[in-house]
N, C-alpha and C positions, 0 to 999 in steps of 0.2 A: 839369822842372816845378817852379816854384818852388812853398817849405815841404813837397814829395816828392821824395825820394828812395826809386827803388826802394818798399820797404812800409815804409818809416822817415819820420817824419813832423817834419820842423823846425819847433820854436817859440820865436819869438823875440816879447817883451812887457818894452813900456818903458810904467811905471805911475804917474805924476808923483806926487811922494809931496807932505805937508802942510807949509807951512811957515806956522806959528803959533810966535809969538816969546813965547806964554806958556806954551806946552812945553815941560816939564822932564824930563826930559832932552830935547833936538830928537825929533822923528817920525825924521828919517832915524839918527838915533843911536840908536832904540828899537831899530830892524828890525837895523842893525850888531851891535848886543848880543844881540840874537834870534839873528840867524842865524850869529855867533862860537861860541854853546853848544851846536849842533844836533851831534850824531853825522854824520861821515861814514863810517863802515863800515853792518856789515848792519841797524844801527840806527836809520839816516837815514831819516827820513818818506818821501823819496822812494825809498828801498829797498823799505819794508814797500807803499808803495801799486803798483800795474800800471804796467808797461808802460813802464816810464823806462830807455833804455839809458844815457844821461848827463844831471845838470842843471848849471846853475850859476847862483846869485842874489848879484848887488852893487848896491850902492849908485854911481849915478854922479855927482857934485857937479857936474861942468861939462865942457864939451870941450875938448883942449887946441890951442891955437893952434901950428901948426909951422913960422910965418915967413913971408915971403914968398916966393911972390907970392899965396898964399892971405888969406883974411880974417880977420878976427879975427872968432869969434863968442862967445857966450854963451848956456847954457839959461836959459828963465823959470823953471825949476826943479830940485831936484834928481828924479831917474830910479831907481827901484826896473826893474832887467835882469834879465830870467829867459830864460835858454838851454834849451830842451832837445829831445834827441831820443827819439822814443817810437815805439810802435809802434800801427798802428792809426790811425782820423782822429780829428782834433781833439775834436769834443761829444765821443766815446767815452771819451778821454784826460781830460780836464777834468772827466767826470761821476766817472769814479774815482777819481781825485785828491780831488773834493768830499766824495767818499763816505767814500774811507778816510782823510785826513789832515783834517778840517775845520780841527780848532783852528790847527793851523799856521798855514795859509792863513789863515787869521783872522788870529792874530796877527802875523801877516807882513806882508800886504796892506791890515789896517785904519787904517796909517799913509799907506795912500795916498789920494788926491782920489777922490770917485765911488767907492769899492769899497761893494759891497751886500751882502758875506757872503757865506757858503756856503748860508745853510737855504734861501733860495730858489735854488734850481738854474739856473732860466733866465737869471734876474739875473746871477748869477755869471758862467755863459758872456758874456753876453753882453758883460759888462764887459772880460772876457778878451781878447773877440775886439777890441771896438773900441781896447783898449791894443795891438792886434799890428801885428807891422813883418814885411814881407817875407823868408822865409830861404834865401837862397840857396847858403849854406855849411854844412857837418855837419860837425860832430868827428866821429858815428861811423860807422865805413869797414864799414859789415853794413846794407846796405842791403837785403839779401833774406830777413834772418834776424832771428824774434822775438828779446826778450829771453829767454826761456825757451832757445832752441835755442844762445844765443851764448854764456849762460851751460854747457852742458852741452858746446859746442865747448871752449870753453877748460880746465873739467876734463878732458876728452879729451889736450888738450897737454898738459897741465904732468903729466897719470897716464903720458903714454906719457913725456914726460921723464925723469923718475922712474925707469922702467920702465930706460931707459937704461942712463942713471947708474949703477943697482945691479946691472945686469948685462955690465958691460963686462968683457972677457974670459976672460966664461962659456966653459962646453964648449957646444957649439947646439946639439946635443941636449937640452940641460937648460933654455936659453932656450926653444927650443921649446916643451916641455913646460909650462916656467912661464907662457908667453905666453899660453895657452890659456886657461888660469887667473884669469891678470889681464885678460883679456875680459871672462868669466863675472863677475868682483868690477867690472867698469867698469861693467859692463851693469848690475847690480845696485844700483849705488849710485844714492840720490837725486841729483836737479840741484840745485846748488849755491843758496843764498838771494844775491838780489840783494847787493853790498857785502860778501859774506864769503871773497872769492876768497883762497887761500892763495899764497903765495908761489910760485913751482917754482926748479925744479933745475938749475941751468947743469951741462949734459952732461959739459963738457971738467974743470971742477973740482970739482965735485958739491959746490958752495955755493949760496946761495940768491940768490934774485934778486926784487926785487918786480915 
């Protein structure tokens, strides 16, 4: 089903940004410098808001021509691309993104043609929807599984890795015993904050691996 996958929802949004040649710095050179200084760990606006398993936002200048027998073409503008995969449907995704990152999206998007802000909600959406392009492709391969659950999968890996690692060539009786243990502390611990996933443990050298 195209933009579903499984309960993972693909969104793809191409947003023609402003080209006003009394812009200092250009509109698309504002959002490049915007979105250069943003955090990508757990600090990233799309970390702290719901329901983002992946984004990704670039500027596109133009398409590129790959020879013949194809044509040569050109955009009437440059292309503010936003990638991502979420969880949930679309209003649901878009109203908390509105809710928890406004300013971003503000200072993101208001370099584009037609954008209406955050404070009206409906406007927003709506603007969202009429810049989307069909997605038929997903980066991410958890198509049955929230953010929440994929985030506490992977701690699951990289603890039972770990778990390995430090126990290779125990007596198994005492792995046993400690196994048990490090259940109870797995079970225990909170799920990880979106963007703050720790490295783990390559089993065979017990180095780290991102």
């Amino acid at each position: 089903m195209p933009n579903q996958n499984g309960k993972v929802y693909g969104l793809t949004i191409l947003s023609p940004i402003i080209d006003d040649e009394q812009a200092v710095p250009s509109h698309d050179l504002q959002i490049r410098n915007y979105l250069a200084k943003l955090p990508t760990d757990q600090n990233s606006p799309f970390a702290l808001a719901p329901a983002t398993h992946l984004t990704r936002l670039v500027v596109m200048d133009d398409v590129i021509y790959v020879g013949m027998p194809s044509c040569e073409e050109h955009l009437k503008s440059k292309y503010l691309v936003w990638e991502s995969n979420c969880d949930g449907d679309l209003n649901t995704y878009l109203t908390g993104l509105a809710t928890a990152i406004p300013q971003h999206l503000d200072a993101i998007w208001s370099h584009c043609i037609g954008y209406p802000g955050t404070a009206n909600l409906q406007a927003f959406i709506d603007y969202m929807k009429a810049c989307q392009l069909e997605t038929t492709f997903f980066f991410a391969a958890v198509n049955d599984k929230s953010v929440p659950e994929t985030l506490r999968a992977l701690q699951t890996q990289r603890a039972v890795a770990d778990f390995v690692a430090d126990h290779q060539g125990m007596d198994p009786a005492r792995i046993q015993s400690e196994f048990k243990q490090f259940l109870i502390d797995l079970n225990a611990k909170p799920t990880p904050q979106a963007g703050a996933m720790t490295p783990y443990r390559d089993i065979k050298t017990g180095g780290r691996n991102e």
